[in-house]
C-alpha positions in Angstrom: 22.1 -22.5 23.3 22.1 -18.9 24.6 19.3 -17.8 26.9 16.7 -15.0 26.0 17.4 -12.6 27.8 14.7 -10.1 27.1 11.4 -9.9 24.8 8.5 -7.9 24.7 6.6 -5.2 22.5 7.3 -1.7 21.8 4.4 0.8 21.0 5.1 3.1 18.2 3.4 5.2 15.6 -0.4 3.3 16.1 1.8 -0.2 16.0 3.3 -2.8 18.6 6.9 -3.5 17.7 7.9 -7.6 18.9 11.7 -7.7 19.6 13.8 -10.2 21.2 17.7 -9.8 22.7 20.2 -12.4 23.5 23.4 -12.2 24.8 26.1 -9.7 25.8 28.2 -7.1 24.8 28.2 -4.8 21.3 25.0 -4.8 19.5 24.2 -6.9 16.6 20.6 -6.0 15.0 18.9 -8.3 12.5 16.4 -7.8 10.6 14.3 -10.4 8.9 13.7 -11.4 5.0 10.1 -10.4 3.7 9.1 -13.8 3.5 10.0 -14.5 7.3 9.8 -13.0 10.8 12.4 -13.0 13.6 12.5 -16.9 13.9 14.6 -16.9 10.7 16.9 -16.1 13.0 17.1 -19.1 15.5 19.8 -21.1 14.6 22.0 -18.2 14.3 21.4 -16.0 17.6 23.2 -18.6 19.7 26.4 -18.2 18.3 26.1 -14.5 17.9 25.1 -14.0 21.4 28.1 -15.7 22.7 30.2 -12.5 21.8 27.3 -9.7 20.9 24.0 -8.6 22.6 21.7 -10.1 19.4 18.9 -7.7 19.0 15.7 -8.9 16.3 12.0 -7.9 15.8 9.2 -8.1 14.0 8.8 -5.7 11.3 5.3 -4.5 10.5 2.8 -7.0 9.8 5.4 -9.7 10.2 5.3 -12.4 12.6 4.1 -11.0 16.3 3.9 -7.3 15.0 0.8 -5.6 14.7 -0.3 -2.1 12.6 -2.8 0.3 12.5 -3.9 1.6 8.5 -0.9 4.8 8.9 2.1 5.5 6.6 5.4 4.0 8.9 9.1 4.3 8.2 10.7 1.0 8.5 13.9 2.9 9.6 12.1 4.6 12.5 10.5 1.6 13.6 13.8 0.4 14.3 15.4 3.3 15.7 12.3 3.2 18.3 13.5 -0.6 19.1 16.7 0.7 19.5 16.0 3.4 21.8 13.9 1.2 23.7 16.8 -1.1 24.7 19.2 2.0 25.3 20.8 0.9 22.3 22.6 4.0 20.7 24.9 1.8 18.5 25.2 -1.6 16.9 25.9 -3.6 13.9 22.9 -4.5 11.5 22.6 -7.9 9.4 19.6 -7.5 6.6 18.8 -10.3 4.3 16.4 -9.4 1.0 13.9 -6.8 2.6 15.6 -6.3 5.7 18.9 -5.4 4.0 16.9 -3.1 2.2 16.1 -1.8 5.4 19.2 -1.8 6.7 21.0 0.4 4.2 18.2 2.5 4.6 18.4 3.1 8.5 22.0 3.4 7.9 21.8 6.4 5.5 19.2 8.1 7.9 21.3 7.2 11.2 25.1 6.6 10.4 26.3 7.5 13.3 24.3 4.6 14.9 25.6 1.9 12.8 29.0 0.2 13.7 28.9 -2.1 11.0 26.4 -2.7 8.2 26.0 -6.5 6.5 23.6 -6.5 3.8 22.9 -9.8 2.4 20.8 -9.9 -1.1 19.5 -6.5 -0.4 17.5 -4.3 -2.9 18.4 -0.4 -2.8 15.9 2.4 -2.7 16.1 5.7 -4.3 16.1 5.1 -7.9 13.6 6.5 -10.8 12.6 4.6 -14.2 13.7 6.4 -16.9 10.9 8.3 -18.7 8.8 6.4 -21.2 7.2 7.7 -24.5 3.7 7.4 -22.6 5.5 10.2 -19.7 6.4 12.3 -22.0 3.0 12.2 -23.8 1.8 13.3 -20.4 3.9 15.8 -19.5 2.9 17.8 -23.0 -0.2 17.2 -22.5 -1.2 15.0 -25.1 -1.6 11.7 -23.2 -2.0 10.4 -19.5 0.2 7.9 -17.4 0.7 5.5 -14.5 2.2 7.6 -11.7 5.6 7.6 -11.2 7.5 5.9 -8.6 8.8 9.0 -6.3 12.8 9.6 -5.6 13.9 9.5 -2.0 15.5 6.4 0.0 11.9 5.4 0.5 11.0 4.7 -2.8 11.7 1.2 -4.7 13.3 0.0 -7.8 10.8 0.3 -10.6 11.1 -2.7 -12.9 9.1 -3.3 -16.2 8.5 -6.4 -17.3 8.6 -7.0 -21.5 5.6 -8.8 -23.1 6.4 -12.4 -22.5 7.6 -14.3 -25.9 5.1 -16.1 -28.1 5.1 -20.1 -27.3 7.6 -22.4 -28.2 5.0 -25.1 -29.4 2.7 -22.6 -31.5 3.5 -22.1 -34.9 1.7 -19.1 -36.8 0.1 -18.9 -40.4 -1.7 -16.2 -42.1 -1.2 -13.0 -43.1 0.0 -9.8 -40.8 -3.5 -9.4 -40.6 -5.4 -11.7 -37.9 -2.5 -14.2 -37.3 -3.6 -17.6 -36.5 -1.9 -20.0 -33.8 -1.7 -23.3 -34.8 -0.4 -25.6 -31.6 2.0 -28.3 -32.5 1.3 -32.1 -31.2 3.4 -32.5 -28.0 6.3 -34.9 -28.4 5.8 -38.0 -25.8 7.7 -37.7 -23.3 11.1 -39.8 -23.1 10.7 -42.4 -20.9 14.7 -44.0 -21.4 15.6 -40.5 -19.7 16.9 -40.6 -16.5 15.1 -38.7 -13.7 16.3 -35.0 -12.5 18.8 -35.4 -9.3 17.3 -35.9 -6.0 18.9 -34.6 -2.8 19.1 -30.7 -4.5 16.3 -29.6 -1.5 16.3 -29.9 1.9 12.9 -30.4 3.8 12.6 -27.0 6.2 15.2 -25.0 4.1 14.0 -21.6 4.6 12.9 -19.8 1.2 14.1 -15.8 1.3 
């Protein structure tokens, strides 16, 4: 297993940045799923580090990193880690949020990135189109939820329907004041076989 090499916190913008390096050679950067810090990482930085110099952190709030109350750039953050290690270019691996942050930092600094690897990676910079209830607002005649701003910084805005009416209701009545009658469960089939075991893996890492 490759030995750390170097840890230790960066102060930036009212926060302290964890980071971790391994190895030698090009940089690799790797930034972390929302659900996970940099030990998402651990069974891959050994066999990275054998041909790059593995860079990870903490993003803010995550796992060793701390945060004042400010608005913070996730792509800055990472520049600053970056600049702290004399890094001026290197490869970055994002899975989920991280590769959302990784196309990010690569549209604000390209010239830093070698290679970019986004795995499962959400993209920024998109608008909703306008709703009935936006255009009531923007005449006047109605008010709305705020809209989600444009810019890399801002987040796919998704709408979720109404969900659909129960399978095991029936309904009776007229249009007016619909009634929902529940149906009698059927009993369950016991001759059935049981689902397939061995589908999960105890300690498989949820993104």
């Amino acid at each position: 297993m490759a030995r750390m090499t170097e840890s230790g916190f960066v102060d930036f913008n009212h926060g302290r940045i964890y980071y971790e390096a391994d190895g030698e050679g090009p940089a690799l950067t790797l930034i972390h799923a929302g659900v996970a810090n940099l030990r998402q990482w651990d069974e891959q930085v050994p066999a990275f580090a054998e041909r790059f110099r593995v860079i990870r952190y903490d993003t803010r709030t995550f796992g060793r990193t701390t945060s004042e109350n400010v608005e913070i750039s996730n792509r800055a953050d990472l520049a600053a880690v970056l600049d702290h290690l004399g890094v001026t270019q290197t490869a970055v691996l994002g899975l989920s949020r991280g590769g959302s942050i990784a196309v990010d930092f690569t549209l604000d600094y390209p010239d830093r990135v070698t290679a970019l690897i986004a795995v499962s990676a959400g993209l920024g910079g998109f608008q909703s189109p306008p709703t009935p209830a936006d255009t009531k607002a923007a005449t006047g005649t109605g008010s709305s939820t705020p809209r989600q701003p444009s810019g890399s910084t801002a987040r796919v805005s998704r709408r979720i329907a109404s969900p659909p009416r129960s399978a095991t209701a029936s309904t009776t009545g007229s249009r007016r004041g619909t009634a929902i009658t529940p149906r009698r469960s059927r009993p369950p089939n016991r001759s059935s076989r049981p689902p397939p075991t061995g589908l999960l893996r105890s300690g498989c890492p949820r993104w």
